[in-house]
C-alpha positions as CSV (number, residue, x, y, z in Angstrom):
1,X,37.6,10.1,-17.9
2,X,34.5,11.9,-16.4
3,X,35.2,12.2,-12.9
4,X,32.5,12.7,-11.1
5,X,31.7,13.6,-7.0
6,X,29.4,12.9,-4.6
7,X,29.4,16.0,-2.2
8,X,28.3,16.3,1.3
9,X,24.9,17.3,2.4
10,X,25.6,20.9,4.3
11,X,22.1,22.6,4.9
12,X,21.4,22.8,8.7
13,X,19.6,20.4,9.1
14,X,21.2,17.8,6.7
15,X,19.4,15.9,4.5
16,X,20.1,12.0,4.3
17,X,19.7,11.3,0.9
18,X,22.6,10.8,-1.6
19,X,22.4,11.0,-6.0
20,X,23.5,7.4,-5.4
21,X,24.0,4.4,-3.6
22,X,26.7,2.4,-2.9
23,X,25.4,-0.7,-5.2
24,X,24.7,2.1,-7.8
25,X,28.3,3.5,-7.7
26,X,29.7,-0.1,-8.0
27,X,27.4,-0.7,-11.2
28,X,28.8,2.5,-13.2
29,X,32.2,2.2,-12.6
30,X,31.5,-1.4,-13.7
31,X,29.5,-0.5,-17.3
32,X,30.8,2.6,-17.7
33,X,34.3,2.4,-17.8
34,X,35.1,6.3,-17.9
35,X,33.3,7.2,-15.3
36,X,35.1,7.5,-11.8
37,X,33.2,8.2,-8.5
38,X,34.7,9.6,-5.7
39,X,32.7,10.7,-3.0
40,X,32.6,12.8,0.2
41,X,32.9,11.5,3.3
42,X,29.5,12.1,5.9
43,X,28.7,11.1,9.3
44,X,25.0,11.9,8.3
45,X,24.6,9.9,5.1
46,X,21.8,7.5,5.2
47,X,24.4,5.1,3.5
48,X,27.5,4.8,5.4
49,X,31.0,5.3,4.3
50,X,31.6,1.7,5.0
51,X,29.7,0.6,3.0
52,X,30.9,3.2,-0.3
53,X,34.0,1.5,0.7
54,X,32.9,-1.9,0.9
55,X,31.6,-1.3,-2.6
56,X,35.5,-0.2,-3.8
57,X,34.4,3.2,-4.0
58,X,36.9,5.7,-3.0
59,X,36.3,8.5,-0.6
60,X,38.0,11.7,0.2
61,X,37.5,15.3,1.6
62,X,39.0,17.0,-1.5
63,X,36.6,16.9,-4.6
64,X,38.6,19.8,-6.8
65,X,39.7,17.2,-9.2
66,X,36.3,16.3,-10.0
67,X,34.5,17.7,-13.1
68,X,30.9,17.5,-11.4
69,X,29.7,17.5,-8.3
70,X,26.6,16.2,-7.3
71,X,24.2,16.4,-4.5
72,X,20.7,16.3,-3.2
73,X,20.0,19.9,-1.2
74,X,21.3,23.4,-2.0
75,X,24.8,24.0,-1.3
76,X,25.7,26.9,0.8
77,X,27.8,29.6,-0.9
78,X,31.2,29.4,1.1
79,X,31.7,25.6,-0.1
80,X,31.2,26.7,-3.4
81,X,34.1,25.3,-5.7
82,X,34.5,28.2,-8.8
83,X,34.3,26.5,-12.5
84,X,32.6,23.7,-11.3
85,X,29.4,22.0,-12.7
86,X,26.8,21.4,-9.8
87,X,24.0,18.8,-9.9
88,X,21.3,19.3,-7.1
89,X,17.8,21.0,-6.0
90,X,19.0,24.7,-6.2
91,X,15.1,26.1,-5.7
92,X,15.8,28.9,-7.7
93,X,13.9,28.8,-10.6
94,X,10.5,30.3,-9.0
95,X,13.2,33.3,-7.5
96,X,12.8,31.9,-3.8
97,X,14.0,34.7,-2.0
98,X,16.3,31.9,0.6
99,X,18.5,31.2,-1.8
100,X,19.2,34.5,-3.6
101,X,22.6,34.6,-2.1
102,X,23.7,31.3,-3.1
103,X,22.4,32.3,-6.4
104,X,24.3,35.2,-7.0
105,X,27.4,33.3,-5.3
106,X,27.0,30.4,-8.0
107,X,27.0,33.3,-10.7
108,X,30.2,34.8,-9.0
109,X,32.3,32.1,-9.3
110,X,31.5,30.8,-12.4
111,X,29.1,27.3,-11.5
112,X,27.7,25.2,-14.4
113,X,24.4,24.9,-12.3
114,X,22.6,22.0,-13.6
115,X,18.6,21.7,-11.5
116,X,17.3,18.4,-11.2
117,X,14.1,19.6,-11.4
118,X,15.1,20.7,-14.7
119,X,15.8,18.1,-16.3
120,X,12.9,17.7,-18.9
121,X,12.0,16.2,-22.1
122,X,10.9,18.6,-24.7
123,X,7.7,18.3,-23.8
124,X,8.5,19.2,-20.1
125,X,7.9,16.0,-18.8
126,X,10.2,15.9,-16.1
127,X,13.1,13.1,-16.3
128,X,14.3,13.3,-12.2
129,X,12.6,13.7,-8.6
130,X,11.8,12.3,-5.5
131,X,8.0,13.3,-6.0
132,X,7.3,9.6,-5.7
133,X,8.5,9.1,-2.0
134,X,7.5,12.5,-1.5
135,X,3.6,11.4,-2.3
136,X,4.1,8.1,-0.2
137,X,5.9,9.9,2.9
138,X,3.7,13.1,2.7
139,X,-0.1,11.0,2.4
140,X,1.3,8.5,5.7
141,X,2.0,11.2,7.8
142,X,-1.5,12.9,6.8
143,X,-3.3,9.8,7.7
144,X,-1.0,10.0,11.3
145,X,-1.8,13.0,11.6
146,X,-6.0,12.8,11.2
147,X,-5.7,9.9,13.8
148,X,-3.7,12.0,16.1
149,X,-6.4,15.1,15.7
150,X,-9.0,12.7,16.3
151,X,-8.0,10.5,18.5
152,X,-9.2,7.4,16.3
153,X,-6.0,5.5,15.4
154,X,-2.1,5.5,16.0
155,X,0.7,4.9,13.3
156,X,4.0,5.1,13.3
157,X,6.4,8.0,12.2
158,X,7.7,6.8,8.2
159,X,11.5,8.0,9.9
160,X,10.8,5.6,13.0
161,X,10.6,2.7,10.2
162,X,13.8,1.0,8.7
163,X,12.1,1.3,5.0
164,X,9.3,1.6,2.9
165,X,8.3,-2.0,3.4
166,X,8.4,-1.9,7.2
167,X,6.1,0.5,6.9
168,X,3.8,-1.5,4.9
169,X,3.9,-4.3,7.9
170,X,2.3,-1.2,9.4
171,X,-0.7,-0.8,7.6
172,X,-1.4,-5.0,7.5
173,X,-4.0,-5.6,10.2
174,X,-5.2,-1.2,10.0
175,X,-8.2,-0.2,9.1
176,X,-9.2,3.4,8.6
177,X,-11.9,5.2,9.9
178,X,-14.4,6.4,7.2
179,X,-13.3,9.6,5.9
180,X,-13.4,11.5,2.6
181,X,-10.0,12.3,1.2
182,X,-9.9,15.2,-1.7
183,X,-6.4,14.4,-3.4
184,X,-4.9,16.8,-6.1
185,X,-2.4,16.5,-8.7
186,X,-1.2,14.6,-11.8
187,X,2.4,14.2,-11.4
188,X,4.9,11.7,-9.4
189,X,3.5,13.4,-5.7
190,X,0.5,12.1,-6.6
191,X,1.6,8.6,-7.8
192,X,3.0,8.1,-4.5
193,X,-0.4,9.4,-2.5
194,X,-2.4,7.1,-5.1
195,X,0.3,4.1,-3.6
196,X,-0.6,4.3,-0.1
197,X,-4.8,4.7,-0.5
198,X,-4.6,1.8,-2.2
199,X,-2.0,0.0,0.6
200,X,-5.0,1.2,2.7
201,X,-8.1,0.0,1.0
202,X,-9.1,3.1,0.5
203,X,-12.1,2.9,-2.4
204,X,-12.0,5.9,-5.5
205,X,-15.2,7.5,-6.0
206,X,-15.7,10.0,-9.4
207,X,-15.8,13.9,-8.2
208,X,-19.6,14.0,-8.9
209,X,-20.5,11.1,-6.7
210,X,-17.7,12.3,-3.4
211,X,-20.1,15.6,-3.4
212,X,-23.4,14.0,-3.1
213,X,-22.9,10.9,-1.3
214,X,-21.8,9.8,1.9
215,X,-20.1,6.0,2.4
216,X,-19.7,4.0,5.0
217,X,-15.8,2.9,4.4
218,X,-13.0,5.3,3.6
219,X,-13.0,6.8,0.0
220,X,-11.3,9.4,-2.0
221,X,-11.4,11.4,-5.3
222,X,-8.7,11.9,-7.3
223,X,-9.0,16.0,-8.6
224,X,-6.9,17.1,-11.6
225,X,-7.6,19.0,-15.3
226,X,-11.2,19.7,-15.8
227,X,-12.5,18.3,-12.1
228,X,-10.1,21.0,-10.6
229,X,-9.7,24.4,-13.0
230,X,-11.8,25.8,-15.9
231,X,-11.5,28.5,-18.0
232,X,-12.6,31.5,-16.5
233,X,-14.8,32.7,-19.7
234,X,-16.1,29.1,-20.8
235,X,-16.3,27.1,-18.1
236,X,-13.7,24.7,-20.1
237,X,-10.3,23.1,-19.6
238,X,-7.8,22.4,-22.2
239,X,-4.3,21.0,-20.9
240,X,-2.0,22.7,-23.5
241,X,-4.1,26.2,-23.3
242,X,-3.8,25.7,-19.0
243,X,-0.1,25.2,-19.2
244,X,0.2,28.6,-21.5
245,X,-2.5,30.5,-19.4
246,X,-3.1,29.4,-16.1
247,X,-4.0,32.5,-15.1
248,X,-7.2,32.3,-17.0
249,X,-8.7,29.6,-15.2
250,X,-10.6,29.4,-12.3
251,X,-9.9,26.8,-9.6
252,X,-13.1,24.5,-8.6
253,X,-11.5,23.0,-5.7
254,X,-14.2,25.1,-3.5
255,X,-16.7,22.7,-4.9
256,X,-15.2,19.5,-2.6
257,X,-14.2,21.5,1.0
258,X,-17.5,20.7,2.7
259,X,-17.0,16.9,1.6
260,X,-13.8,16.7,2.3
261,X,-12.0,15.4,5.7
262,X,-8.6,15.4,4.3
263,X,-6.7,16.9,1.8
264,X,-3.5,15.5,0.1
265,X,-2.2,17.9,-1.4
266,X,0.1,17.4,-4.6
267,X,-0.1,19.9,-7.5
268,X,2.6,21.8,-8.9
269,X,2.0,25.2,-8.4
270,X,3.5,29.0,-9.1
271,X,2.2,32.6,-9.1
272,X,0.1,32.6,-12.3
273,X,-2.0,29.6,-11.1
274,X,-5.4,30.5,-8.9
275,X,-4.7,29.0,-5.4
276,X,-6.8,26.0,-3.8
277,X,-8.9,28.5,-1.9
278,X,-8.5,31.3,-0.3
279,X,-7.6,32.4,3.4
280,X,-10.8,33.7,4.6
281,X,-12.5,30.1,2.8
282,X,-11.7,28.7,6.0
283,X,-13.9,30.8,7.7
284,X,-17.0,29.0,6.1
285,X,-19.3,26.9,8.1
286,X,-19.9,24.1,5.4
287,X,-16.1,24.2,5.2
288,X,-15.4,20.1,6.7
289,X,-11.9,19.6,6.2
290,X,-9.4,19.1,9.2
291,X,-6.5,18.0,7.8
292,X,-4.6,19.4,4.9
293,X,-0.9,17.0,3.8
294,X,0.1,20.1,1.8
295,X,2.8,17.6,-0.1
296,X,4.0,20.0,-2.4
297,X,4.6,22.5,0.1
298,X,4.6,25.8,-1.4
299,X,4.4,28.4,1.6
300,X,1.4,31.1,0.9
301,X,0.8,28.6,-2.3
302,X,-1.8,26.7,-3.9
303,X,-2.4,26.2,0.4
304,X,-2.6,29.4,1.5
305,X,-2.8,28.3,5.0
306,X,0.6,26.8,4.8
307,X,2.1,29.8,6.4
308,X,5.7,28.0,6.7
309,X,7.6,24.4,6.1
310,X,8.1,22.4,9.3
311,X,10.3,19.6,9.7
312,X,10.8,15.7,10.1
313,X,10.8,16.1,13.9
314,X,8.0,18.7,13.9
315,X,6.2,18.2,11.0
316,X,2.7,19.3,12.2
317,X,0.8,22.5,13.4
318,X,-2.4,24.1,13.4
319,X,-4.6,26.6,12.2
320,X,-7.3,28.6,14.0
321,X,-10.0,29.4,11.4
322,X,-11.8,32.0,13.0
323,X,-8.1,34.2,13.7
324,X,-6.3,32.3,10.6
325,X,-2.9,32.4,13.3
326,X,-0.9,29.4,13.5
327,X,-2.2,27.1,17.0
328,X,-0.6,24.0,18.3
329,X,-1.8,20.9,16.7
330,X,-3.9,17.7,17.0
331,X,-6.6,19.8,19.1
332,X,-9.6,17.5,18.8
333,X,-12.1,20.3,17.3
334,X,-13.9,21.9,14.3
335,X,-11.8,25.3,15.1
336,X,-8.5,24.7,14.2
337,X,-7.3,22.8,11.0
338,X,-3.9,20.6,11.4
339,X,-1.2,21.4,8.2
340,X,1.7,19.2,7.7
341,X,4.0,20.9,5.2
342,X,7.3,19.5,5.1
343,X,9.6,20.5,2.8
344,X,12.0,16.9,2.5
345,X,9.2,14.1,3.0
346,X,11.6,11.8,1.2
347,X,14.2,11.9,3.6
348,X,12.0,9.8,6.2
349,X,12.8,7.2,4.4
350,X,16.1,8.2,2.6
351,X,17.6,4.7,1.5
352,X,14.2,3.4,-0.4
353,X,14.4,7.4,-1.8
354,X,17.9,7.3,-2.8
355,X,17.9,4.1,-4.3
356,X,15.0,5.4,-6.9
357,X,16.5,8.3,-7.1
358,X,20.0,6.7,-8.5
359,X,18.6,4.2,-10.7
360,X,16.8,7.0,-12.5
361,X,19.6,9.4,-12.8
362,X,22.1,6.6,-14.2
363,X,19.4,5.0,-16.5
364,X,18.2,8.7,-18.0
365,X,21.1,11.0,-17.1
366,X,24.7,9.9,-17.0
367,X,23.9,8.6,-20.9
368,X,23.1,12.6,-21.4
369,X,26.9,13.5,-19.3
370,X,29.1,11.3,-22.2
371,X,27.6,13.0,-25.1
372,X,29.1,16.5,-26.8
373,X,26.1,17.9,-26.7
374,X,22.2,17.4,-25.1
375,X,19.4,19.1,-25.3
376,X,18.0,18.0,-21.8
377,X,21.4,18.9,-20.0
378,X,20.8,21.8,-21.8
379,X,17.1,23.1,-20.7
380,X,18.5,22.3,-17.3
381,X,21.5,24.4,-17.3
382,X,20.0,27.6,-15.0
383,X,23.4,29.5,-15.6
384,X,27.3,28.9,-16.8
385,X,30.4,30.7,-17.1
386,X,28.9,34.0,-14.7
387,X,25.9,34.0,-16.9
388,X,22.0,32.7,-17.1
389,X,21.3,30.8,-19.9
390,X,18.6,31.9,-22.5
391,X,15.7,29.8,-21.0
392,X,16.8,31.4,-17.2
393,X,17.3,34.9,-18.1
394,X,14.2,35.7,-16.5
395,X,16.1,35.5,-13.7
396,X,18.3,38.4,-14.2
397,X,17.1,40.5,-11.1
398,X,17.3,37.6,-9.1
399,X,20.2,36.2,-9.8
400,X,22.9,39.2,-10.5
């Protein structure tokens, strides 16, 4: 019997989301008959524990007799359990200085850690994420926050909605303003950004035509591979050669900012890869964006701008561009530029999240936990038994 837990979410500000839902917990224990799910209770859950229990799940405060323990968030060092495996977002594998000490605490005492963002096919494809919801969540609330910069439209908060489709009601009789929207990125963020322009009528227009044309409805360019980075030498982009050497490529991204209103933001990004622009780009006077939904959130990143995560409650401030310091936002003027840079868009709308979520990681994942051996539990394993595994070792002065 594989006996897995569902553990309770215990950052500081607690994230809603759960690995699975009640319905999904009810399905495995159905059609797969050694699997056993016990989870954790929560008061902050975005599913309740009535209805875990209305599902015959069973809940209880002591996991120790389960063989892996799953959650959503990073788990703080001093709930820990030693010789455990652990399933959740650890944000460890770029060294993020935050979580060093739960890094070297997960070492310490021995943790399987297995990263959902990890989990990869062998052609590092990733199998898991919330990106989707993450696109959907982090493009609405840049399209709330334009209107409340400019003044030109309301919308509601995506966490004052009951779900994803209540939010859609939203959008059914709104008509945006027209606007030029720069959008970047290839992967799940940007599926869910390319959902809501087209929930919003928004038109795509080629990267040659958004910088020499003006429209009069809403339209937005889609920038990725050879629109957004070349070879530094050539002039060229090849995919396979950009994923081996991103650091010699160029980013053209400069090419769009005095077409652009709005950026949505959605590439994934680390310290080899040249950033969006740079700092002192702001300064420009063609420069014409106002808003940047830095999706991806990486703080000093690929927006350099993005000079810290907010939150859910507060997810919005500004920039000056003449003193590059952080301003209040939704000033109606050409000085400041508005950043939203969440860091858990999903969790505005945590059951339509979770729900994806779960189906993916029984459908691609739980298979992978009742065999003796796999490869992708295996490139996701950052470190077992007090030691990094051979495709983490890199993290050796991080993580002892």
């Amino acid at each position: 019997m594989l006996r897995i837990g569902l553990i309770r979410e215990r950052k500081k500000l607690p994230d809603e989301r759960v690995p699975f839902t009640p319905k999904q917990c009810a399905y495995i224990h159905k059609h797969y008959p050694s699997v056993n799910i016990t989870v954790q209770p929560s008061p902050t859950r975005c599913y309740t524990d009535d209805e875990y229990r209305a599902a015959g799940i069973e809940l209880a405060d002591d996991l120790s007799n389960c063989d892996i323990l799953m959650g959503v968030k990073e788990v703080p060092a001093e709930y820990l359990i030693p010789n455990k495996t652990y399933f959740f977002f650890s944000h460890t594998k770029k060294k993020q200085a935050y979580n060093r000490g739960m890094m070297q605490a997960i070492i310490q005492k021995k943790i399987r850690l297995v990263d959902y963002e990890c989990l990869t096919y062998s052609d590092e494809q990733r199998i898991l994420g919330f990106g989707l919801y993450a696109g959907i969540v982090g493009a609405h609330n840049g399209f709330l926050t334009y209107g409340k910069k400019t003044g030109k439209y309301d919308l509601p908060a995506a966490h004052d909605v009951k779900n994803y489709q209540e939010l859609l009601v939203a959008y059914e009789h709104f008509k945006m303003p027209n606007v030029k929207i720069a959008m970047t990125g290839s992967g799940k963020v940007a599926s869910g950004v390319l959902e809501i322009l087209t929930q919003l009528d928004i038109e795509p227009v080629e990267p040659a035509d958004f910088v020499t044309h003006e429209y009069e409805y809403p339209v937005f360019t889609h920038l990725k591979g050879a629109s957004l980075y070349a070879r530094k030498d050539n002039d060229l982009f090849h995919r396979d050669d950009f994923h081996a050497h991103p650091e010699a490529y160029k980013c053209l991204f400069s090419n769009y900012v005095h077409q652009a209103d709005i950026l949505m933001n959605g590439i994934y990004w680390e310290e080899r890869i040249c950033r969006l622009f740079n700092k002192e780009d702001i300064k420009r006077k063609d420069w014409r964006i106002s808003v940047i939904g830095d999706i991806t959130c990486d703080v000093n990143g690929s927006v350099p701008i993005n000079v810290g995560a907010s939150t859910i409650a507060d997810p919005v401030y500004g920039i000056d561009r003449n003193t590059l310091q952080k301003v209040a936002p939704f000033q109606n003027t050409k000085n400041t530029i508005d950043v939203m840079a969440v860091d858990n868009l999903p969790n505005e709308l945590p059951r339509d999240a979770a729900q994806y979520f779960g189906l993916h990681l029984e459908k691609y994942i739980l298979p992978e936990l009742l065999k003796e051996k796999s490869e992708i539990l295996e490139r996701a394993t950052i470190c077992e038994n007090g030691k990094l595994t051979k495709h983490y070792e890199y993290l050796a002065d991080y993580a002892y």
